[in-house]
C-alpha positions as CSV (number, residue, x, y, z in Angstrom):
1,X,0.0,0.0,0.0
2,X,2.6,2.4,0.9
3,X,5.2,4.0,-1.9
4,X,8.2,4.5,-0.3
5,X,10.0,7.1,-1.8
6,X,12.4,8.9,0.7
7,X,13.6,7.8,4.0
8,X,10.4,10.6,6.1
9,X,7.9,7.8,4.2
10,X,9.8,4.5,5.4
11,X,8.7,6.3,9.4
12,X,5.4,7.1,8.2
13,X,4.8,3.8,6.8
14,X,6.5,1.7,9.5
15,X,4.5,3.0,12.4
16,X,1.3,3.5,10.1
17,X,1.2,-0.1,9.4
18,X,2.0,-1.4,12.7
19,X,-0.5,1.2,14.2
20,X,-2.6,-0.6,11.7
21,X,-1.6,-4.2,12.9
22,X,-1.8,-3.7,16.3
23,X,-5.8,-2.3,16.0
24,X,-6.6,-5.0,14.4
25,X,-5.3,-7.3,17.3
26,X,-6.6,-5.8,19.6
27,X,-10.1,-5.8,17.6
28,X,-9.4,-9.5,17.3
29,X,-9.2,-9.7,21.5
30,X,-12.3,-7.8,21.7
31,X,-14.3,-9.5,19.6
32,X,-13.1,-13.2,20.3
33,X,-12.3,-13.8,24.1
34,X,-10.3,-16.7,23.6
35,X,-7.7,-14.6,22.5
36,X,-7.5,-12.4,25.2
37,X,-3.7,-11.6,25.9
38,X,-2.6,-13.0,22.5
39,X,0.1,-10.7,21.5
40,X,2.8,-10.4,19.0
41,X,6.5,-8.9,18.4
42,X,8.1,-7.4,15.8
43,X,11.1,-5.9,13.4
44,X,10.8,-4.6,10.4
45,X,13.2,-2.6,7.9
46,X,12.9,-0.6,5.3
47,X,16.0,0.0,3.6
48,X,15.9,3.4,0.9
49,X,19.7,3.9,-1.0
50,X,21.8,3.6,2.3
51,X,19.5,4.4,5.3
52,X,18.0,1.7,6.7
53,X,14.8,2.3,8.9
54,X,13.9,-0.3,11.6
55,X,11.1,-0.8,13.5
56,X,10.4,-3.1,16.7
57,X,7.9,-3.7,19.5
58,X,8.5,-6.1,21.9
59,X,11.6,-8.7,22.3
60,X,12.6,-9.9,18.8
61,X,15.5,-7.9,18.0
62,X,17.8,-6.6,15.4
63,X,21.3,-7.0,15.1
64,X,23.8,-5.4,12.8
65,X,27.4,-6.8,11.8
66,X,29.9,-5.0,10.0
67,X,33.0,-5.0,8.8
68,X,33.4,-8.8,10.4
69,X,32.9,-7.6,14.3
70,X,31.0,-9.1,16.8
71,X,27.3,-8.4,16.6
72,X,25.6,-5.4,17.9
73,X,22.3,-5.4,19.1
74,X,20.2,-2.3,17.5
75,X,17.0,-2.7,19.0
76,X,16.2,-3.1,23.1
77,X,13.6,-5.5,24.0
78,X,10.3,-3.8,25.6
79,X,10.9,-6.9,28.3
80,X,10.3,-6.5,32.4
81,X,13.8,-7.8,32.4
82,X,15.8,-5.4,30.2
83,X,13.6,-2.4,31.7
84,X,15.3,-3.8,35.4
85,X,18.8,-3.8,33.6
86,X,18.2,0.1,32.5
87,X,17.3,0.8,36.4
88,X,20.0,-0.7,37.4
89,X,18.2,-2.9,39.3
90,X,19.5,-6.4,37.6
91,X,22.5,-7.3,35.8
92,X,22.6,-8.3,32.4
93,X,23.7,-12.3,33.9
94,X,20.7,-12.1,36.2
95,X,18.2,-10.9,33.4
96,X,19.3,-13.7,31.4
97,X,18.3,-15.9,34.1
98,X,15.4,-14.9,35.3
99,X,12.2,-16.2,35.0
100,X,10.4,-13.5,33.8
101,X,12.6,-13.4,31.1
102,X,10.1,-13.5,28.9
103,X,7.5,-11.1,30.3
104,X,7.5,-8.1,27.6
105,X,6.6,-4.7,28.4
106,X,5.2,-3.7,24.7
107,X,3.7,-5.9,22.1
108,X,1.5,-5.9,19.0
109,X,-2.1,-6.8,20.5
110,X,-2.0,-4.4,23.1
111,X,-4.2,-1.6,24.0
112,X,-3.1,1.7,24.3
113,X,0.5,0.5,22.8
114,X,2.9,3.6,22.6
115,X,3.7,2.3,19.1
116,X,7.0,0.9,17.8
117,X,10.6,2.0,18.5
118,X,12.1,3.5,15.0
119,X,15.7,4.0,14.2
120,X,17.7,5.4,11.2
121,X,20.7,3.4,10.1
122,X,23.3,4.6,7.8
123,X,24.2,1.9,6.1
124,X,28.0,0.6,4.6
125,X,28.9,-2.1,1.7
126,X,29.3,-5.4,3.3
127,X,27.3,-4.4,6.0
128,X,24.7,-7.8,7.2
129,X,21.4,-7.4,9.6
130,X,19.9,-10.5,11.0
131,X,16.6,-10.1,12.5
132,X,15.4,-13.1,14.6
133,X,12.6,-13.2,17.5
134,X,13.3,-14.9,21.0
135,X,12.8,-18.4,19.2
136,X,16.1,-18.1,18.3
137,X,18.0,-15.6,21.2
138,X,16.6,-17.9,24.1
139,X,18.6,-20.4,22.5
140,X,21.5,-19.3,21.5
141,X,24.3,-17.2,22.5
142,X,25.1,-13.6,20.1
143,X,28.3,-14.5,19.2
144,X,27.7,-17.0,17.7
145,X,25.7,-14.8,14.9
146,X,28.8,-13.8,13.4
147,X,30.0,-17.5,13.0
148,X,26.7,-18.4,11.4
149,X,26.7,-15.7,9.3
150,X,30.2,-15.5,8.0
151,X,31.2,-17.3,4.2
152,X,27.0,-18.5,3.9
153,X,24.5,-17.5,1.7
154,X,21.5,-15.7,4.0
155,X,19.4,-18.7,3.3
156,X,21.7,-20.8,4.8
157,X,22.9,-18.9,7.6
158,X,19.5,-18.8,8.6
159,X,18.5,-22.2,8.2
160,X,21.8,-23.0,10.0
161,X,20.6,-20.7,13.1
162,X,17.0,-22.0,13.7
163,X,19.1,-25.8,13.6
164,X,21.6,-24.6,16.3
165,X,19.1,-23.4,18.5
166,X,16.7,-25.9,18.0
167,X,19.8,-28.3,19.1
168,X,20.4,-26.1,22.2
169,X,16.3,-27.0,23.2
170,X,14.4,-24.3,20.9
């Protein structure tokens, strides 16, 4: 629906159509009460000449590798835990640990959501994203990205990441 012609249209249309998807969750909930508290996360980019635009809600996340270092994580999970490790009040080992681990703060499907987090990204040659939900960080550690990644085809790589962390119990 949306013609994305310069990078002020890849916000607009981002948080239009997640506006969009989360009403209509939350319409679903309403409507159907067996799906009350049924939820969803979410990343998406846009990517315009060399700014990419991403766009999350909850705890799937984006990471970004370039020029062959270690992952960095580009998005923060809207988690209970991660909003302790911003207060200070947990460490990043305890987080990790904890059983509410899992308990997000934001999601598509909620009422009243504050809408996505969106960030600008200028972008280099040989740059690589990989965007995965909690399927696949639950499982497996983020260093390991950039040994997945490295030499494959994108196909491959992720095939190759949802069989390592199915083998570590995903």
């Amino acid at each position: 629906h949306y013609f994305l012609a310069t990078d002020t249209d890849a916000t607009t249309a981002l948080a239009t159509a997640i506006k969009h998807a989360n009403d209509k969750l939350v319409d679903a909930t309403k409507q159907h009460p067996e799906y009350h508290g049924m939820g969803s996360t979410l990343v998406a980019m846009v990517l315009i000449d060399d700014i990419a635009t991403i766009a999350h809600v909850g705890d799937s996340r984006a990471y970004l590798l370039r020029h062959g270092s270690e992952p960095t994580q580009i998005t923060q999970d809207h988690s209970w835990v991660e909003d302790q490790v911003r207060a200070g009040s947990m460490t990043r080992e305890e987080a990790e640990q904890s059983r509410y681990r899992n308990v997000i703060s934001r999601c598509l499907g909620m009422e009243g959501m504050p809408g996505p987090d969106i960030q600008k990204i200028t972008v280099q040659p040989g740059d690589t994203f990989v965007i995965v939900s909690d399927g696949i960080t639950r499982y497996m550690q983020t260093d390991n990205i950039a040994a997945i990644v490295s030499g494959k085809s994108l196909s491959q790589a992720a095939m190759d990441m949802v069989d390592m962390a199915n083998a570590m119990g995903g």
